[in-house]
VOBAZA-469036 format. One record per residue (C-alpha): x, y negated, z. Coordinates in pm, 1 decimal. Each point is the difference from the previous one (the first is absolute). Example, Ala and Ser with C-alpha at 12.3 -4.5 7.8 and 13.67 -1.06 7.14 Angstrom:
# VOBAZA-469036
+----------+----------+----------+
!     east !    north !       up !
+----------+----------+----------+
!   1230.0 !    450.0 !    780.0 !
!    137.0 !   -344.0 !    -66.0 !
+----------+----------+----------+
END
This chain:
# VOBAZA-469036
+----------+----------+----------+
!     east !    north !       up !
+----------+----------+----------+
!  40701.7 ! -11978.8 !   1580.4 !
!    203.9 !     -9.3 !   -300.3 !
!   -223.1 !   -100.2 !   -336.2 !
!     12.6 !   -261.8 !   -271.4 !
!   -182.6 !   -312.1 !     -9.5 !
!   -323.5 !     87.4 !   -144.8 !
!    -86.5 !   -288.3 !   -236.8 !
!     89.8 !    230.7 !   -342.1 !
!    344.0 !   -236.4 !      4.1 !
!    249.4 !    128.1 !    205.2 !
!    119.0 !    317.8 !     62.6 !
!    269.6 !    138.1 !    244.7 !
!    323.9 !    210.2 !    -94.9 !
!    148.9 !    156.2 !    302.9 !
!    324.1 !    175.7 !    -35.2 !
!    155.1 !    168.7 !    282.2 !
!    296.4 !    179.8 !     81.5 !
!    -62.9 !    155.6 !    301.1 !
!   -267.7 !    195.5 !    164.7 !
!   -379.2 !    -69.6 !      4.6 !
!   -267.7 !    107.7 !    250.6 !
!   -324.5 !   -136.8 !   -103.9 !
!   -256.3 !     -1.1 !    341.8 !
!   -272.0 !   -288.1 !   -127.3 !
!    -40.6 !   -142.3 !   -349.9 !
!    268.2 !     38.3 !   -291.7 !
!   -198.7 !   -126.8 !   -349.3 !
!    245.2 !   -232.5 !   -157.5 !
!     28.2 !     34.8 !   -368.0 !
!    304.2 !    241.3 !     -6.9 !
!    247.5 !     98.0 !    224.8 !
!    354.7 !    143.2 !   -127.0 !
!    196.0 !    239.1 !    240.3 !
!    370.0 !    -39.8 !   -171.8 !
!    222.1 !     71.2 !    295.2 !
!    344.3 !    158.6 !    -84.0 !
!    -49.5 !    257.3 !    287.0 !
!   -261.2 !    225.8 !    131.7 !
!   -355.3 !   -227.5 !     71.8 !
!   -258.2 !    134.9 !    253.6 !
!   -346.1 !    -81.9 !   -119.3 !
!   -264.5 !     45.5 !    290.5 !
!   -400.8 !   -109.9 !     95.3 !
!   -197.6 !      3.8 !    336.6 !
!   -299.5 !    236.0 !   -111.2 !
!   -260.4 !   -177.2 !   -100.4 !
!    213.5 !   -219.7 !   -181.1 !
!     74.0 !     74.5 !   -439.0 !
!    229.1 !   -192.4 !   -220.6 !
!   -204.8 !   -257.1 !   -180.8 !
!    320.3 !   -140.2 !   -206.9 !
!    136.0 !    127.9 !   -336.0 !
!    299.7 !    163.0 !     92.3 !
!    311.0 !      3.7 !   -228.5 !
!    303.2 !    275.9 !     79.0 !
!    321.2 !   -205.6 !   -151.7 !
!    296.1 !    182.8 !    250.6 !
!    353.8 !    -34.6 !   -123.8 !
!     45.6 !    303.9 !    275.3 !
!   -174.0 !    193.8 !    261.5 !
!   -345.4 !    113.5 !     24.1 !
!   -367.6 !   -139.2 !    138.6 !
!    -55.5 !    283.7 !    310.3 !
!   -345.9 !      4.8 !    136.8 !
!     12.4 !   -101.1 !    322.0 !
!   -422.3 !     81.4 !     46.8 !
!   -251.3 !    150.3 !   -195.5 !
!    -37.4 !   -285.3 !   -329.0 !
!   -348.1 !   -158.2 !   -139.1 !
!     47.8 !   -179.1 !   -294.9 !
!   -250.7 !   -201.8 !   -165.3 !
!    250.6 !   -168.7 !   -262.0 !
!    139.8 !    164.1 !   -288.4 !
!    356.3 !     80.1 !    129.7 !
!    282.7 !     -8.0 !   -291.0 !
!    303.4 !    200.2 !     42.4 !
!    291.2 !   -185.1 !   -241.1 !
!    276.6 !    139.2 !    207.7 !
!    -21.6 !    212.6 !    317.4 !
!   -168.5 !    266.8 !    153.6 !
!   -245.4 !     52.4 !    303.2 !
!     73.1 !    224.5 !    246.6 !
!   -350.8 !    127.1 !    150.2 !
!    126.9 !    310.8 !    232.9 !
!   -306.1 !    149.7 !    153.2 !
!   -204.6 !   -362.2 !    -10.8 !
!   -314.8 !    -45.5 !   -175.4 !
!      0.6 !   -257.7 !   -312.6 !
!   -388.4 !    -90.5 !    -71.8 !
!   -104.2 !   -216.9 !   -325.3 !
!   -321.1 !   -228.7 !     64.9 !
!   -207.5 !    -82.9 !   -279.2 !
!    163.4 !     46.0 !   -291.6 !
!    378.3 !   -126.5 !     19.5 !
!    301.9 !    221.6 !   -133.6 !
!    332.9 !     71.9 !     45.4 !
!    208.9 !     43.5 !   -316.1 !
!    326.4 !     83.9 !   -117.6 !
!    213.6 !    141.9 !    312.9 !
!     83.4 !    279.2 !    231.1 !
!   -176.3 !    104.6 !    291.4 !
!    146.4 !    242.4 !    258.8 !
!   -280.5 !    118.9 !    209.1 !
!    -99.3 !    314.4 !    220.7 !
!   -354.8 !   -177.7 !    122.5 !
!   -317.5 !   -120.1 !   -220.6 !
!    -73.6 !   -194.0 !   -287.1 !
!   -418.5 !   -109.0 !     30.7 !
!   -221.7 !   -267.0 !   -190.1 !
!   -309.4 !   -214.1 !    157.2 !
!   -259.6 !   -206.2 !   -161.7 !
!    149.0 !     41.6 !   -376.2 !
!    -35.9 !    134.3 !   -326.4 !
!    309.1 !   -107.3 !   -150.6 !
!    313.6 !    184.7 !    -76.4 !
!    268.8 !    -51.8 !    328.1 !
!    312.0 !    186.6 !   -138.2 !
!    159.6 !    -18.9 !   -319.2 !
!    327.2 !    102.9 !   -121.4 !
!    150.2 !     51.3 !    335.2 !
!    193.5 !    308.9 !    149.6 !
!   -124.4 !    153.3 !    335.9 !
!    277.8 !    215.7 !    170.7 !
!    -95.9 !    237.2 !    268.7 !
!   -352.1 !    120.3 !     90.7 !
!   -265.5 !   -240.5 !   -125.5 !
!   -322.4 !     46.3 !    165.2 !
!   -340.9 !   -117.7 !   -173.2 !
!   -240.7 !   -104.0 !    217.6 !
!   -327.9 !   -169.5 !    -57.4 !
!    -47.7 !    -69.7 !   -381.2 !
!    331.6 !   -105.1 !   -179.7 !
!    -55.9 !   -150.7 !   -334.4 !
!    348.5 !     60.5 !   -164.6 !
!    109.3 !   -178.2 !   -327.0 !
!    245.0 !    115.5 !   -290.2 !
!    366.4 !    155.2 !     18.6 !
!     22.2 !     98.5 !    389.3 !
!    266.2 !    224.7 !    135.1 !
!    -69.9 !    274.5 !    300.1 !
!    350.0 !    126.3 !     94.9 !
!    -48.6 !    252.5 !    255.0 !
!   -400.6 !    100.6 !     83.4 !
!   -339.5 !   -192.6 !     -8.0 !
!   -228.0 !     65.8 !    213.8 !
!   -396.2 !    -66.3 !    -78.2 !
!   -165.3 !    -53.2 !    297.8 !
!   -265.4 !   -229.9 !   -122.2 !
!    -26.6 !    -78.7 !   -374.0 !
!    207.4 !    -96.6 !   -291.4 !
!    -73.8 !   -162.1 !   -343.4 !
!     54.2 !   -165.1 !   -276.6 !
!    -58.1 !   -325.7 !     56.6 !
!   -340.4 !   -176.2 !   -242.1 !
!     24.2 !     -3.3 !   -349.6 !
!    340.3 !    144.0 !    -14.2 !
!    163.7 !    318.6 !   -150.5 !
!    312.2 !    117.1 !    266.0 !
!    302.3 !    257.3 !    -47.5 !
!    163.7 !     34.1 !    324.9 !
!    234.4 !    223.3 !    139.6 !
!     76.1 !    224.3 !    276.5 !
!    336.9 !    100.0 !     31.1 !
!    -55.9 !    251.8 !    274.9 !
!   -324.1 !    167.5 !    159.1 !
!   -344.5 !    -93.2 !     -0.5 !
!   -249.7 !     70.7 !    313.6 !
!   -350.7 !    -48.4 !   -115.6 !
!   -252.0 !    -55.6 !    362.8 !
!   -236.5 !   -219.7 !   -209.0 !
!    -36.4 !    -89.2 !   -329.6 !
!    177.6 !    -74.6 !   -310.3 !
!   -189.6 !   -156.2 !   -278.8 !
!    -50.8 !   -217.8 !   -301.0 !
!   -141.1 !   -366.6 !    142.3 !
!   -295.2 !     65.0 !   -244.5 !
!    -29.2 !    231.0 !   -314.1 !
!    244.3 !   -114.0 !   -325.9 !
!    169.8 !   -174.1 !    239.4 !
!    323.6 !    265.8 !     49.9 !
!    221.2 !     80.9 !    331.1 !
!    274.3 !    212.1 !   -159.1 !
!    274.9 !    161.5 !    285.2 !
!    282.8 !    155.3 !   -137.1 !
!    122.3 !    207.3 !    333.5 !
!    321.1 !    212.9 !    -16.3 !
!    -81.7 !    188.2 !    320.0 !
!   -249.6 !    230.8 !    148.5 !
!   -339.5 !   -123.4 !     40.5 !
!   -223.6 !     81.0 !    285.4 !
!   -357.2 !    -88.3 !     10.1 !
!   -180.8 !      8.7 !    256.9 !
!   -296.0 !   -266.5 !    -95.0 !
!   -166.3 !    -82.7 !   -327.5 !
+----------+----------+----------+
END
């Protein structure tokens, strides 16, 4: 178990340098992954990341290692993730801002409302499953998939962008009405849900 002392007082900073493979607890206050190199980031299933989690790499990338659950808002300063075909799941309503994700596999919410993505650049084929609520200034380089839902997340107007194709199996729509999910897609669409 890795987690700060819970009296309100103390918090723990990890910073690491090397690899991480979380199989039990990990909800320390934040943990920052600022290796000069490549840095495999893995969890047993069952397992999520319970930490904030701060990208700060002078060099290499973060490469999946297992599917990812985060449950922490994960900050990308400098550095990208590497996802290949893994799975990267948001519970509750944590995001990941301001990086690059290269990813063939699936990109899924649980128990949230809140946006999870915002201003960050997905290379490759992004797959939405479950309900995705997606915040302002998103890049889709290559196609996105809809398998489940995606959104705008509450009280929030979004212009996003697909720089490739768009595969519609579900649904695409505004979170609730005057609330606005714009897509500007420079591809072909295909829609194939609602």
């Amino acid at each position: 178990t890795i987690r700060d002392r819970h009296d309100g007082n103390w918090w723990l900073y990890l910073a690491i340098g090397g690899n991480v493979t979380n199989n039990g607890t990990w909800t320390n206050y934040r943990t920052t992954l600022n290796g000069s190199g490549n840095q495999t980031m893995s969890q047993a299933a069952g397992t999520n990341w319970g930490s904030s989690i701060t990208l700060d790499k002078s060099g290499g990338e973060i490469v999946a290692g297992s599917d990812l659950e985060i449950s922490q808002t994960m900050t990308m300063n400098f550095g990208t993730l590497r996802m290949g075909g893994y799975d990267l799941t948001f519970r509750g309503s944590p995001f990941l801002q301001s990086g690059t994700v290269y990813t063939t596999g699936g990109l899924s919410q649980v128990d949230g409302a809140g946006e999870v993505i915002k201003s960050t650049r997905f290379i490759g084929t992004t797959t939405i499953r479950n309900t995705v609520h997606i915040g302002q200034g998103n890049v889709f380089e290559g196609t996105l998939i809809v398998d489940g839902t995606l959104q705008n997340a509450l009280n929030r107007d979004v212009t996003n962008t697909v720089e490739g194709n768009v595969i519609n199996n579900g649904s695409i729509q505004n979170i609730v009405s005057n609330w606005w999910l714009t897509l500007n897609i420079t591809g072909n669409i295909t829609n194939n849900g609602v």
